[in-house]
C-alpha positions as CSV (number, residue, x, y, z in Angstrom):
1,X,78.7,-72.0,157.0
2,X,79.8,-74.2,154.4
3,X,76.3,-74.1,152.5
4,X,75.6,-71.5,150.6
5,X,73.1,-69.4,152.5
6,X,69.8,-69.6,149.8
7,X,71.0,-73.4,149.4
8,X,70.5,-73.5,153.1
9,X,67.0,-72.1,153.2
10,X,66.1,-74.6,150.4
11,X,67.6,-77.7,151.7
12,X,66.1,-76.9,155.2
13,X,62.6,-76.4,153.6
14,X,62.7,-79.8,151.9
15,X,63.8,-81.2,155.3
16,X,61.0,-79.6,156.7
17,X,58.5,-80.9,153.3
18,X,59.7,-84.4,153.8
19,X,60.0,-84.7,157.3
20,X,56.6,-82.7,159.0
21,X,54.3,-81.1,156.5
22,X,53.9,-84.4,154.2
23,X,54.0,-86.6,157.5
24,X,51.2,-84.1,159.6
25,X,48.1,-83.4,156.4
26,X,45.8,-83.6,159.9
27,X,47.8,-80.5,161.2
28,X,48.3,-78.6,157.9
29,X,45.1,-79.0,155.7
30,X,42.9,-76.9,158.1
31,X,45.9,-74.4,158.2
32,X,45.1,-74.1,154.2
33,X,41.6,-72.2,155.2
34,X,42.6,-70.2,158.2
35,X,44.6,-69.3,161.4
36,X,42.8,-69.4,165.0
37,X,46.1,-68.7,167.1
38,X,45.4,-69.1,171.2
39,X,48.9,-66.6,171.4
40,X,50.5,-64.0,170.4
41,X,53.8,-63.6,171.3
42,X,56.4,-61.4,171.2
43,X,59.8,-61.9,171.3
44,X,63.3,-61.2,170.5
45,X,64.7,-61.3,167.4
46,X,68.1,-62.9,168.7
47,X,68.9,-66.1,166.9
48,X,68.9,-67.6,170.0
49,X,65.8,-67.5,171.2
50,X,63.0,-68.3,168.6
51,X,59.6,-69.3,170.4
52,X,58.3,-71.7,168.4
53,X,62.0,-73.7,168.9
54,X,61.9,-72.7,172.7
55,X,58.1,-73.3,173.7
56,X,57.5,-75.9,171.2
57,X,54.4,-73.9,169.8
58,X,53.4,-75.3,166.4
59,X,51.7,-74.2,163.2
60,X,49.0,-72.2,163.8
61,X,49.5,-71.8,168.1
62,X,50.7,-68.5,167.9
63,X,51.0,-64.9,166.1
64,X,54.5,-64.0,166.7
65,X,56.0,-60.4,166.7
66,X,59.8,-60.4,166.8
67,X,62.0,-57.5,167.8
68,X,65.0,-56.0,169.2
69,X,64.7,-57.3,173.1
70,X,60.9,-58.0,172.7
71,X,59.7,-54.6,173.2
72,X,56.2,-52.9,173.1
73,X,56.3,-49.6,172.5
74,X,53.2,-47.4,173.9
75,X,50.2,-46.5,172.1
76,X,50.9,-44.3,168.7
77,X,50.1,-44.1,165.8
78,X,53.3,-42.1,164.3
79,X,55.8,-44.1,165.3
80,X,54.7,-47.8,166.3
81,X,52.9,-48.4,163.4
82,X,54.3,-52.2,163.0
83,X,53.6,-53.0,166.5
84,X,49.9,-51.7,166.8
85,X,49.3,-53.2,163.9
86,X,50.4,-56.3,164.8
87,X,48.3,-56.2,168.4
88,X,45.3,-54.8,166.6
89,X,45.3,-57.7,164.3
90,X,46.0,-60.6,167.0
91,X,43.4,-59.4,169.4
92,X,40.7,-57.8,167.1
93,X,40.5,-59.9,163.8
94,X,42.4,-63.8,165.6
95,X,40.6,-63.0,168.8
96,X,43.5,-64.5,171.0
97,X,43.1,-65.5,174.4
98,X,46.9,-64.3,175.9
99,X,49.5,-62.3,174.9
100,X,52.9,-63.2,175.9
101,X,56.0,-61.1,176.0
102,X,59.5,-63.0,176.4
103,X,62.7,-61.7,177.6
104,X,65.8,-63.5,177.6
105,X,69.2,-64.1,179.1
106,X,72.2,-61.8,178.0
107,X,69.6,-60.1,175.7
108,X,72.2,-57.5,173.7
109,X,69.4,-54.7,173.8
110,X,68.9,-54.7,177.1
111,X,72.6,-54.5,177.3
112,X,72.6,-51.3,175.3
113,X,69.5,-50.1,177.2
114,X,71.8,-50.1,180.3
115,X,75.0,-48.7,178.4
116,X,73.5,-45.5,177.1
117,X,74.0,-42.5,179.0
118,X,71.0,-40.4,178.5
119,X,71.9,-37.8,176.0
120,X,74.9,-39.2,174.3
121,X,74.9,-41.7,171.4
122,X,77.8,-44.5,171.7
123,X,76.2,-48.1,171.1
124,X,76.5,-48.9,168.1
125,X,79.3,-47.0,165.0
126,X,77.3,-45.3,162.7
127,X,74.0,-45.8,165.0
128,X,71.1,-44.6,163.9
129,X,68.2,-46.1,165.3
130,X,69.0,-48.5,168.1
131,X,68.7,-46.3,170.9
132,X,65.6,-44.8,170.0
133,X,64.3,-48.2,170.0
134,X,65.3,-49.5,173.5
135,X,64.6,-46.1,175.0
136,X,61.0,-48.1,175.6
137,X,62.3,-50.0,178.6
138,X,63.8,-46.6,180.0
139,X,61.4,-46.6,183.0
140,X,62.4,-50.4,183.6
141,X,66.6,-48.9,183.7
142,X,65.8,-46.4,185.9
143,X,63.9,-48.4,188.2
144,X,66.6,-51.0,188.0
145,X,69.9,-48.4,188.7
146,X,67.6,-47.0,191.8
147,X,67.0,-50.4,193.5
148,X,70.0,-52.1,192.2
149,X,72.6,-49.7,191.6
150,X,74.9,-51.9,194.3
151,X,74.8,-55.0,191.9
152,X,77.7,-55.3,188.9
153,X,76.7,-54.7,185.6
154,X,75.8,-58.2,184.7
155,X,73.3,-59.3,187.6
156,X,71.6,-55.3,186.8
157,X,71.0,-56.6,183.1
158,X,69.2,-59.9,184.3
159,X,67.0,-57.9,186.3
160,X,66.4,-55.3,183.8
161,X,65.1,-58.1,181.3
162,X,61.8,-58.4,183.3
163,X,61.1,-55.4,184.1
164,X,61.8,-54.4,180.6
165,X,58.9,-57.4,180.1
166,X,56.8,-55.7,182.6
167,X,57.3,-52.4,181.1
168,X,56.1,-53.7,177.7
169,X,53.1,-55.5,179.8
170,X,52.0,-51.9,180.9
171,X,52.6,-50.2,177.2
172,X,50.2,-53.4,175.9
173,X,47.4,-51.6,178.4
174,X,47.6,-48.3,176.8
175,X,46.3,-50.0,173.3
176,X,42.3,-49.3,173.8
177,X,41.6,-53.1,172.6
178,X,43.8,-54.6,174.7
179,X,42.9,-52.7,177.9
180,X,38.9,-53.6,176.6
181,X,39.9,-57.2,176.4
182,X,41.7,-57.4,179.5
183,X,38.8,-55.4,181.7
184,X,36.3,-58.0,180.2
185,X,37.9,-61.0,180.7
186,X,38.5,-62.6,177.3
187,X,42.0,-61.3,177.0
188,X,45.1,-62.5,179.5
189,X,48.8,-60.6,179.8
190,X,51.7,-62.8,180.5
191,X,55.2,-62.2,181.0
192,X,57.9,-64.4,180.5
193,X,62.1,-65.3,180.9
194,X,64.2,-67.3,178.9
195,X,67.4,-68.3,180.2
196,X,69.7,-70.1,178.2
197,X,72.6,-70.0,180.0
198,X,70.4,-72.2,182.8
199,X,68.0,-73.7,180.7
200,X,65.3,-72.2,182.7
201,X,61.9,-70.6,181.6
202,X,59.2,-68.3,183.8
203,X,56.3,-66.9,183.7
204,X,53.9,-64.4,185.5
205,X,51.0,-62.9,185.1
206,X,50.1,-58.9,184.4
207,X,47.3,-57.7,187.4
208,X,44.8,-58.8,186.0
209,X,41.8,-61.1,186.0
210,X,42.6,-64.0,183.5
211,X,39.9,-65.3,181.2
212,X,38.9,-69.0,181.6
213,X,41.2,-70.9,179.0
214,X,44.4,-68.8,179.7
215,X,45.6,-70.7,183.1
216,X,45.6,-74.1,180.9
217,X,46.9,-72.0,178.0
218,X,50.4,-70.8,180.4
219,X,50.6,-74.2,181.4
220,X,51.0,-75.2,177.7
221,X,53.7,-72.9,177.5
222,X,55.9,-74.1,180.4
223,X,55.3,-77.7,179.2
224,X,56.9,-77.0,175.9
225,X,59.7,-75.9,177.0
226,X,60.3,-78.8,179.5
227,X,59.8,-80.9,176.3
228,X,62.4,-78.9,174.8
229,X,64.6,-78.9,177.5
230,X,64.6,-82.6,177.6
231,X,64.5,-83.2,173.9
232,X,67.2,-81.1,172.3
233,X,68.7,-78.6,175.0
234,X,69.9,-81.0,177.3
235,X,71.0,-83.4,174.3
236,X,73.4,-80.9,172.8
237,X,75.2,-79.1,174.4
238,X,77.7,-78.7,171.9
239,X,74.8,-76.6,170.1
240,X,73.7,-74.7,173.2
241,X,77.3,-74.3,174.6
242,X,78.9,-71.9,172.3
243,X,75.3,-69.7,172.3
244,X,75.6,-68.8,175.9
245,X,78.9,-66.3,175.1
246,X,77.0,-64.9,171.8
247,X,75.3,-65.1,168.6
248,X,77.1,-64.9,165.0
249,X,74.0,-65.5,163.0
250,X,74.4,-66.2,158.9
251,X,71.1,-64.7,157.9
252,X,68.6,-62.2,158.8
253,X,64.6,-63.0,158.2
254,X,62.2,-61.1,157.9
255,X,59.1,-63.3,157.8
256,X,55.2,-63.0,158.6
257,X,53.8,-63.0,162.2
258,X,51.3,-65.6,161.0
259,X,51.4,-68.0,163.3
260,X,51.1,-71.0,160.1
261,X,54.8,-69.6,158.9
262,X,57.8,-69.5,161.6
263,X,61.0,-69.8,159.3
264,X,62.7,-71.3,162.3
265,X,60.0,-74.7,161.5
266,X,59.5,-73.8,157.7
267,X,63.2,-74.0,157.0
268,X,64.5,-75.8,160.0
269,X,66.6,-73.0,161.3
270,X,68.5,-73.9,164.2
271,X,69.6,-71.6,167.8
272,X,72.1,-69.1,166.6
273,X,71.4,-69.4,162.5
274,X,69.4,-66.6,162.6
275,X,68.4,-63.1,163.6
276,X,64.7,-63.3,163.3
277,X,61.7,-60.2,162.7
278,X,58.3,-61.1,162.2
279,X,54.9,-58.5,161.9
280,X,52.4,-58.1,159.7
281,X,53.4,-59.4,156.0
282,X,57.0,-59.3,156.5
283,X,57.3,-55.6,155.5
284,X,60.4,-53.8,155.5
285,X,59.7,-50.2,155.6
286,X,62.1,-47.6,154.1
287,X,64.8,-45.4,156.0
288,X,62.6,-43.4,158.4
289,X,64.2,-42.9,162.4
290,X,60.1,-41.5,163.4
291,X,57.7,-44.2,161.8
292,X,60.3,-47.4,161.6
293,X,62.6,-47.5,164.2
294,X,61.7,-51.1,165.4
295,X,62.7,-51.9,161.8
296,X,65.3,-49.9,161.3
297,X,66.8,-50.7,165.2
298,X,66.5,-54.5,163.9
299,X,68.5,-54.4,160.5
300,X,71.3,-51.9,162.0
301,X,72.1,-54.4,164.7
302,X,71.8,-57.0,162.2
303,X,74.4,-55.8,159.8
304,X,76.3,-53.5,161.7
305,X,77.2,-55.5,165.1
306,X,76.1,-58.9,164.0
307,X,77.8,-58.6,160.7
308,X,75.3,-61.3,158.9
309,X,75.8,-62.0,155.2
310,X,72.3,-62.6,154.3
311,X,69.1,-60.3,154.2
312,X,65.9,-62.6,153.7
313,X,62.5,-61.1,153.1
314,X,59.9,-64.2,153.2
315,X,56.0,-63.8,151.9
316,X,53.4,-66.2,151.6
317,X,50.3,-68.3,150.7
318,X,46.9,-67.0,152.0
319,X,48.4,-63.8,153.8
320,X,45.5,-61.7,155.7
321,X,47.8,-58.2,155.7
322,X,48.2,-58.8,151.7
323,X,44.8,-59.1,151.4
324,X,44.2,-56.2,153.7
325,X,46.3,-53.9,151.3
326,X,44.5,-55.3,148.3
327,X,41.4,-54.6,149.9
328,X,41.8,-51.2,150.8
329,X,40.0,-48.5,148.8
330,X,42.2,-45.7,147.6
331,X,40.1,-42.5,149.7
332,X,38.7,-44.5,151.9
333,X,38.6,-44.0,155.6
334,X,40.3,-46.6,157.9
335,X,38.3,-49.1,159.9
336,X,41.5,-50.3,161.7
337,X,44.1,-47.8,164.2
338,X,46.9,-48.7,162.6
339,X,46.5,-51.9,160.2
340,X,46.4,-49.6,156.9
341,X,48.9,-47.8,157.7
342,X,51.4,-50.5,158.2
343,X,50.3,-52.0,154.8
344,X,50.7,-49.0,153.0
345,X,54.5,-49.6,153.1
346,X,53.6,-51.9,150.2
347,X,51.5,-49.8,148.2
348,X,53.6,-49.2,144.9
349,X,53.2,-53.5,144.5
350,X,49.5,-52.8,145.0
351,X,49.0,-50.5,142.5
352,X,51.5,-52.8,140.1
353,X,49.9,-56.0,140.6
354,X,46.2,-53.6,139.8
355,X,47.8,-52.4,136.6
356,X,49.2,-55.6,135.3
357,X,47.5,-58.1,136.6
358,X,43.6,-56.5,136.7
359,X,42.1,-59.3,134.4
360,X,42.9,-61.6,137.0
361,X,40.0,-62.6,140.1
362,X,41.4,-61.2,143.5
363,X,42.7,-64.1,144.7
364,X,44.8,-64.5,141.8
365,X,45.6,-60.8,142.7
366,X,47.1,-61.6,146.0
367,X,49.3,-64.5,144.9
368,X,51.0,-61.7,143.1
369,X,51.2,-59.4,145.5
370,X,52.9,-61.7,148.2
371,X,55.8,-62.1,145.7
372,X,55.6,-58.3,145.1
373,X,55.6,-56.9,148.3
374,X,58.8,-58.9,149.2
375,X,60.0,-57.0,145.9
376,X,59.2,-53.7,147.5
377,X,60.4,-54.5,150.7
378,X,64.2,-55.8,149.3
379,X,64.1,-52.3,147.1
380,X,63.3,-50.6,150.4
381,X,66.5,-52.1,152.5
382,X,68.8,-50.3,149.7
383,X,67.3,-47.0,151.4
384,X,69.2,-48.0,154.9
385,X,72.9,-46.9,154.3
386,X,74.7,-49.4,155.8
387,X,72.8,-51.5,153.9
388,X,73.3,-50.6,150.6
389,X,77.4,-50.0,151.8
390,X,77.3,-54.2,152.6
391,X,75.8,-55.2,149.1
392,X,77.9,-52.6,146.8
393,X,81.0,-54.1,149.2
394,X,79.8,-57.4,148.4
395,X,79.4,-58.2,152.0
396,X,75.8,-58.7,151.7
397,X,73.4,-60.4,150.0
398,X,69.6,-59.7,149.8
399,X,67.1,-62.3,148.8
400,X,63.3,-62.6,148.2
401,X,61.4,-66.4,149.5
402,X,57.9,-67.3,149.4
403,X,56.5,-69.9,151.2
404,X,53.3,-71.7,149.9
405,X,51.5,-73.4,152.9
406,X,48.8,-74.6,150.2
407,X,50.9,-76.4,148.5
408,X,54.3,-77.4,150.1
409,X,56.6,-75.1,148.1
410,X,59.4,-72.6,148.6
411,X,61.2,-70.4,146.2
412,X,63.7,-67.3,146.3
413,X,64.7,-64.8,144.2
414,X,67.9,-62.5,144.2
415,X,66.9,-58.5,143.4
C-alpha cells in the first residue's frame, strides 16, 4: 500500500460521505433512530469475503458476526461469551427473521482444522489460541476423513467448509432462544458457500420449518450476489485474480456487528484489504485462552500468519451494547445469558466516563463511552504477546476510529 494506512481509512470514509451517505438521506435518516435487521450473519473474518461486499446487503439489512472460518461455538457461558452475546442480541432485542452462516472457498481455518493432529499443536509458531478455536468444527473433520478419506487434501477441505457450516447450524440450536424461535416459526437457519475461486454462492436450509418472510428473505440473498457477480466480480478480475491463491490484508478491524456500520461500506474497503471481526461493540477482550479464544484465535492469525501492519478498533454513534454497559447496575442480577458479560470487558471506561463525565445526561454519557471503550479495548491488545512484540518492533500499529452515523463523521486516534 502506498497510502498510509489511517490516511486510507479517512480517504475511503470521505469516498463513502460523498458518494452514498450524502446521496441516500432516505436510507440513512431512519438508521439515525434505530436498526430492524431481517439477518444476522455470520461470517469469516478473511478479507476476502466480507458479506455486505459479497451479498450486497446494505445499511441496516444485517447484524454481522465475523470470525475465524464463521464458526458457532455451542452453548456456554465460560467460553463463548462474544458469540452468545451476539445471537442473544440479534434474535431477542432485533427480532430477526434468519440467521445465516457463510463458509467460503480455501477458508485458512478450515485448513488448519484439517492439519491438526489431535493432541499436538503445529499450526501456527507461537500458537496459542487458534486451535482451540477451530476445534468447533471437529465433528464436521471427522465426518469428512470417514466419508472422504479417499479424496486429496484440497477437495477434503471444500467439503469440510459445509459441514463445518452445518456444524455451526446445529451448535445455533443448542442456544435456548434460537431453538424457541426456530420450534415456533418466527426464526429461520440457513447455511451458505462462497466460492471465489468460481464465483459461485449456495444456500440451504437447517431442518426446519421456515417462518413466512424467510423464503423471500434467501432469495434476497442469492440475488445480491448475482448483482455482485455481474457488477464487480466478473468486471475485475485483476482484483479477484490474485485473491484466489491468498490474502495479504493491510489492516485488521475490529468493528461493531451493527448492521448500520460494516467498515467494508463505511470506509470503502475492498476484497483482500482487510481481515475483518465484528460482535457486540467492537470489544477486544484481554489475553484469556478460556473466555476469548474467538478473539484471541482472530488477532494471532492476524498478526502472526497474515503479518498485517495495522490493528483498528472502530466504535460508534447510537451503539445498543454501550448503552447496555452504561445501563447496567453495579450488583445487579443479569436479565440477559450472556449480554453483560461480554460488555463487562469495557467496564474500567464505564466507570471513567461515571467519574468524569457524571454532570453530563446519559446520552452525553455514551458518546463518551464509544470513544472510551475503543480506548480500553487498544490497551487490552498490548496484553496479547505477539502483539505487543509487533508495536515495540515497530511492525505494528494500533489505532482507535469512530464512526458517527448521525452525523457523517469519522476520526482516529493513535494510543
Amino acid at each position: 500500500m502506498d497510502m498510509d494506512p489511517v490516511a486510507r481509512l479517512k480517504s475511503g470514509f470521505e469516498d463513502f460521505k460523498v458518494n452514498v451517505y450524502n446521496k441516500k438521506p432516505e436510507l440513512f435518516e431512519p438508521l439515525k433512530e434505530g436498526q430492524a435487521p431481517t439477518y444476522m450473519v455470520f461470517g469469516c473474518a478473511d478479507s476476502r469475503c466480507c458479506p455486505s461486499v459479497t451479498l450486497g446487503l446494505q445499511p441496516g439489512e444485517a447484524f454481522t458476526m465475523r470470525n475465524i472460518a464463521s464458526m458457532v461455538g455451542p452453548y456456554d457461558k465460560n467460553k463463548y461469551t462474544g458469540t452468545g452475546s451476539a445471537i442473544e442480541y440479534a434474535v431477542c432485542a432485533l427480532k430477526v427473521s434468519v440467521i445465516v452462516v457463510i463458509g467460503h472457498s480455501r477458508c485458512g481455518g478450515i485448513k488448519a482444522l484439517l492439519s491438526m493432529e489431535e493432541g499436538a499443536r503445529q499450526l501456527v509458531s507461537h500458537c496459542h489460541f487458534v486451535e482451540d478455536w477451530v476445534r468447533i468444527g471437529l465433528p464436521a473433520k471427522r465426518k469428512v476423513q470417514t466419508e472422504c478419506k479417499a479424496l486429496p487434501f484440497d477437495a477434503q477441505c471444500s467439503v469440510l467448509e459445509k459441514e463445518a457450516v452445518n456444524v455451526s447450524l446445529d451448535n445455533l440450536k443448542t442456544y435456548p432462544f434460537v431453538k424457541e424461535g426456530v420450534e415456533n416459526g418466527s426464526l429461520k437457519l440457513v447455511g451458505a458457500h462462497y466460492d471465489f475461486v468460481n464465483g459461485k454462492f449456495e444456500t440451504w436450509d437447517a431442518p426446519t420449518p421456515p417462518p413466512s418472510k424467510a423464503v423471500d428473505a434467501v432469495a434476497r440473498l442469492k440475488t445480491g450476489f448475482q448483482n455482485f457477480k455481474i457488477d464487480v466480480y466478473d468486471k475485475k478480475p485483476e482484483l479477484f485474480e490474485p485473491l484466489k491463491e491468498g490474502q495479504a490484508p493491510t489492516f485488521m478491524v475490529f468493528a461493531c456487528a451493527d448492521s448500520r456500520c460494516c467498515p467494508s461500506v463505511t470506509l470503502r474497503l475492498q476484497p483482500g484489504e482487510a481481515f475483518t471481526i465484528r460482535n457486540i461493540a467492537s470489544m477486544v477482550g484481554p489475553y484469556d485462552k478460556t473466555k476469548y479464544t474467538g478473539i484471541g484465535s482472530a488477532i494471532e492469525y492476524a498478526v502472526c500468519a497474515l503479518k498485517v501492519s495495522c490493528i483498528v478498533v472502530i466504535g460508534h454513534s447510537r451503539c445498543g451494547g454501550i448503552r447496555a454497559l452504561l445501563s447496567m447496575q453495579d450488583g445487579a442480577p443479569n436479565n440477559f445469558h450472556f449480554v453483560e458479560d461480554w460488555v463487562k470487558i469495557c467496564y474500567a471506561a464505564k466507570k471513567k466516563v461515571q467519574i468524569e463525565c457524571k454532570a453530563l445526561p446519559f446520552d452525553d454519557q455514551c458518546s463518551v463511552l464509544e470513544r472510551e471503550a475503543v480506548n480500553v479495548s487498544l490497551d487490552n491488545l498490548m496484553t496479547y504477546p505477539f502483539v505487543k512484540e509487533g508495536v515495540a518492533s515497530g511492525k505494528l500499529k494500533l489505532v482507535g476510529g469512530h464512526y458517527d452515523f448521525v452525523n457523517g463523521k469519522f476520526e482516529t486516534w493513535t494510543r
